[in-house]
C-alpha positions as CSV (number, residue, x, y, z in Angstrom):
1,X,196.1,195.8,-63.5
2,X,199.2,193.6,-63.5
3,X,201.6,194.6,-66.2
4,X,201.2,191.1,-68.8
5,X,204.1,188.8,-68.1
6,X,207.5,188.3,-69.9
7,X,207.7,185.5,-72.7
8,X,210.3,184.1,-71.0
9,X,208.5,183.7,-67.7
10,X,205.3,183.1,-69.4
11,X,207.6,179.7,-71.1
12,X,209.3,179.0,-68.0
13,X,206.1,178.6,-65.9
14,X,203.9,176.3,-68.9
15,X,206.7,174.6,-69.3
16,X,206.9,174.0,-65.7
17,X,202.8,173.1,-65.9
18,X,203.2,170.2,-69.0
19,X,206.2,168.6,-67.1
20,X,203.8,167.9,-64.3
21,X,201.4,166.7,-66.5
22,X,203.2,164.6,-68.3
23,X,204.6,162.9,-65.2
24,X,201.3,162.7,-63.6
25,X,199.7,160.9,-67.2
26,X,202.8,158.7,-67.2
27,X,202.4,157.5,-64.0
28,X,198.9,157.0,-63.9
29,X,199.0,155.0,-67.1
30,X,201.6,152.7,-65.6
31,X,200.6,152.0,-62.0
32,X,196.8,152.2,-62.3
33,X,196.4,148.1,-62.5
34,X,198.2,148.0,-58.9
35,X,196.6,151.5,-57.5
36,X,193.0,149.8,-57.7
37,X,194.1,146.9,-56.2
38,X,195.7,149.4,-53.0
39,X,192.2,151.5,-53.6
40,X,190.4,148.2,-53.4
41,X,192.2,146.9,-49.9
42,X,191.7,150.2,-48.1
43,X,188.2,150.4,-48.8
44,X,187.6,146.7,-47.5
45,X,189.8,147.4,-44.9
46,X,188.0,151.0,-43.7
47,X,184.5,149.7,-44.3
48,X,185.3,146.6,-41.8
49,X,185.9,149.4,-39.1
50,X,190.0,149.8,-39.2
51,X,192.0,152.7,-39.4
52,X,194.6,154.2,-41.7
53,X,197.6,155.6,-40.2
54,X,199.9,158.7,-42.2
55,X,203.2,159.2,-42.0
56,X,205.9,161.3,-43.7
57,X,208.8,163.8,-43.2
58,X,208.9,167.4,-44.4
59,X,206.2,168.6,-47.3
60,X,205.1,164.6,-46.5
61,X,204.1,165.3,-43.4
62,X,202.0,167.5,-44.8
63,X,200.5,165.5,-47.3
64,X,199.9,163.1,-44.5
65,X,197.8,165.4,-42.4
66,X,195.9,166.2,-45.7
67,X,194.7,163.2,-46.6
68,X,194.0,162.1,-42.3
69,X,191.5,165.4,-42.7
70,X,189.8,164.3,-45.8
71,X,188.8,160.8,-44.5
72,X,188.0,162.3,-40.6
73,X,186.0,165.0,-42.1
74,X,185.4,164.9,-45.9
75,X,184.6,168.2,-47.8
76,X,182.0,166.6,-49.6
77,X,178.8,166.0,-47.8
78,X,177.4,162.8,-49.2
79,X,181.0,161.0,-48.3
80,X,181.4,159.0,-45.9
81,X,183.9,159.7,-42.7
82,X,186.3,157.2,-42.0
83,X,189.2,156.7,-39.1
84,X,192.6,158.6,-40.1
85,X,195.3,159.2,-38.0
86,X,198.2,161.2,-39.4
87,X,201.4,160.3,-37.0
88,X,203.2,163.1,-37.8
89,X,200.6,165.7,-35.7
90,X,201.5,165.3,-32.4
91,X,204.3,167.3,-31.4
92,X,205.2,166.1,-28.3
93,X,205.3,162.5,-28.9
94,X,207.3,163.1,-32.0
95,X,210.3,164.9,-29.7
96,X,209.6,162.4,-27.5
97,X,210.1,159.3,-28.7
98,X,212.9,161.1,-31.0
99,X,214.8,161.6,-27.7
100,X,214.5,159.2,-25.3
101,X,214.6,156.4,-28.1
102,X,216.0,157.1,-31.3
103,X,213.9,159.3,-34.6
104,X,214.3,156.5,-36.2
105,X,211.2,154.9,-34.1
106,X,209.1,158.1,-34.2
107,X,206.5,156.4,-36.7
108,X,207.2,152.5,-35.6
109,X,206.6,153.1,-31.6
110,X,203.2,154.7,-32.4
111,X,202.0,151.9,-35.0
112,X,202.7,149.4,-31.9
113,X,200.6,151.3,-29.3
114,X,197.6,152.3,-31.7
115,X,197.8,150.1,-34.5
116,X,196.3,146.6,-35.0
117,X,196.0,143.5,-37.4
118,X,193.7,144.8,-40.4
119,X,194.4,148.7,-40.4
120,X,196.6,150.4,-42.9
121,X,199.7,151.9,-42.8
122,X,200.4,154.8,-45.5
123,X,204.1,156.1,-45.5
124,X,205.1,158.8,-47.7
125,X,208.7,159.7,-48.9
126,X,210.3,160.8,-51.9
127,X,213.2,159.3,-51.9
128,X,212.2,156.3,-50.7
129,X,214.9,156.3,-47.9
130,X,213.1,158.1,-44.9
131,X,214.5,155.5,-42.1
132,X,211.6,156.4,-39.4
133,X,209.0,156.0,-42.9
134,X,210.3,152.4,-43.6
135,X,210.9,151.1,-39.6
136,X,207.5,152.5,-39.4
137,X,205.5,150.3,-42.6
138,X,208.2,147.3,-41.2
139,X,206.6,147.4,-37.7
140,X,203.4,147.4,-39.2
141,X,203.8,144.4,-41.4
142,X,205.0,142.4,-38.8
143,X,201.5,143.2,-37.2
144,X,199.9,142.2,-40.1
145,X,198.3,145.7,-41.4
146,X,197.9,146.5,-45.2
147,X,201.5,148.7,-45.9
148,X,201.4,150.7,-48.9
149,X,204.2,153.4,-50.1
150,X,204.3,156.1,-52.0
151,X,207.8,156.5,-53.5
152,X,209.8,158.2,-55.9
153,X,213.2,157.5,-57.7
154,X,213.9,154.2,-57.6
155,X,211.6,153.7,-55.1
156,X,214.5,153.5,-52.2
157,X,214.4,151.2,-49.3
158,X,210.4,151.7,-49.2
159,X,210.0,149.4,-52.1
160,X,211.0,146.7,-49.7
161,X,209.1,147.5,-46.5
162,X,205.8,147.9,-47.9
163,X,203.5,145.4,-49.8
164,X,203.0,148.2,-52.0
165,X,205.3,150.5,-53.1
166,X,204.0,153.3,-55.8
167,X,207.2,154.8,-56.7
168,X,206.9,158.2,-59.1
169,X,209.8,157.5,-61.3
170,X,211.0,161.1,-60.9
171,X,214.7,162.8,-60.0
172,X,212.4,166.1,-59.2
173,X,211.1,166.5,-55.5
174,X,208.5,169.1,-56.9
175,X,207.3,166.7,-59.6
176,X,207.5,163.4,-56.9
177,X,205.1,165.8,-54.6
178,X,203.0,166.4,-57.6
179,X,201.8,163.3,-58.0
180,X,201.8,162.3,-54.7
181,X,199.3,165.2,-54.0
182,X,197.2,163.6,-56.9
183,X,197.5,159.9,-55.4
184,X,196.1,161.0,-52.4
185,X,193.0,162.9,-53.7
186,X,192.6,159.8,-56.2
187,X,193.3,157.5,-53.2
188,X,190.5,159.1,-51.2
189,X,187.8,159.7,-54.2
190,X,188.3,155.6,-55.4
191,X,187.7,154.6,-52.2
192,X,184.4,155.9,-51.6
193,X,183.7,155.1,-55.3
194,X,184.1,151.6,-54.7
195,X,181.8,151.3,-51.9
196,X,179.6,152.6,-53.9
197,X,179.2,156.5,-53.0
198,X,178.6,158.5,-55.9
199,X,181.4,159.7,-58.1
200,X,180.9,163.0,-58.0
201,X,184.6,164.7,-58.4
């Protein structure tokens, strides 16, 4: 049996676990008017047979092959699947585009070929600054899909490519990714909730 752990530690780590709280409940409490308004888009969108396209850098990338899974192939049986495509998953395209063209255009080039007028565009950055993140949601206004951001900061550059920008105002990259994780589950649950699947989470 593990020896109990030092106050300090034991301190460090709670105080670790109401700082994320806190940030989440703020957040939440300040954005939820415009987050049902991105929930309700996506669902019309989705339901009328578009897609939703990912994208991200770094732990983002990650969180956009997450939440690509949990529409493709939800872990709850009574939900609905959906078309998700997380841009960040194919390796060779990525280092492709990235060096023939510039990475700048890794996300944007792929909206062109597979998106179309009606889908969504999720991108996903921290900072707010990613430059292939914000060509990418540009490219896919200007083919008239639904662009929504989730930010933190000030929000960066993102704040002006998408339509939606939901920016965690946050100076902390593990407290930005806290929420964001959170968004995404909320993102996916709201969804099915309002098309009227069962809210069972």
């Amino acid at each position: 049996m593990a020896a109990p752990a030092s106050k300090a530690f034991q301190e460090a780590v709670l105080r670790k676990c109401r700082e994320s709280a806190e940030t989440k409940e703020k957040f939440f409490a300040a954005n939820s008017g415009v987050l049902e308004e991105v929930c309700g888009r996506v669902a019309t969108a989705l339901s009328a047979g578009h897609q939703l396209f990912v994208m991200g850098n770094g732990g983002s990338s990650c969180d956009a092959l997450h939440v690509a899974v949990e529409f493709v192939h939800p872990i709850i049986e009574k939900r609905r699947a959906f078309p998700a495509r997380a841009l960040t998953s194919d390796t060779a395209l990525l280092t492709a585009i990235g060096n023939d063209a510039d990475f700048s255009q890794t996300f944007a080039e792929q909206l062109r070929v597979f998106g179309k007028a009606g889908d969504v565009a999720l991108g996903i950055s921290t900072s707010g600054m990613s430059a292939n993140v914000n060509y990418g949601l540009q490219a896919a206004r200007e083919m008239g899909m639904l662009t929504v951001a989730f930010s933190g900061k000030d929000g960066g550059r993102s704040k002006d490519a998408a339509e939606y920008c939901l920016t965690v105002p946050s100076f902390s990259i593990h407290r930005i990714q806290e929420v964001h994780t959170t968004l995404l589950h909320v993102l996916w649950d709201m969804v099915h909730v309002m098309l009227g699947e069962e809210d069972i989470i």
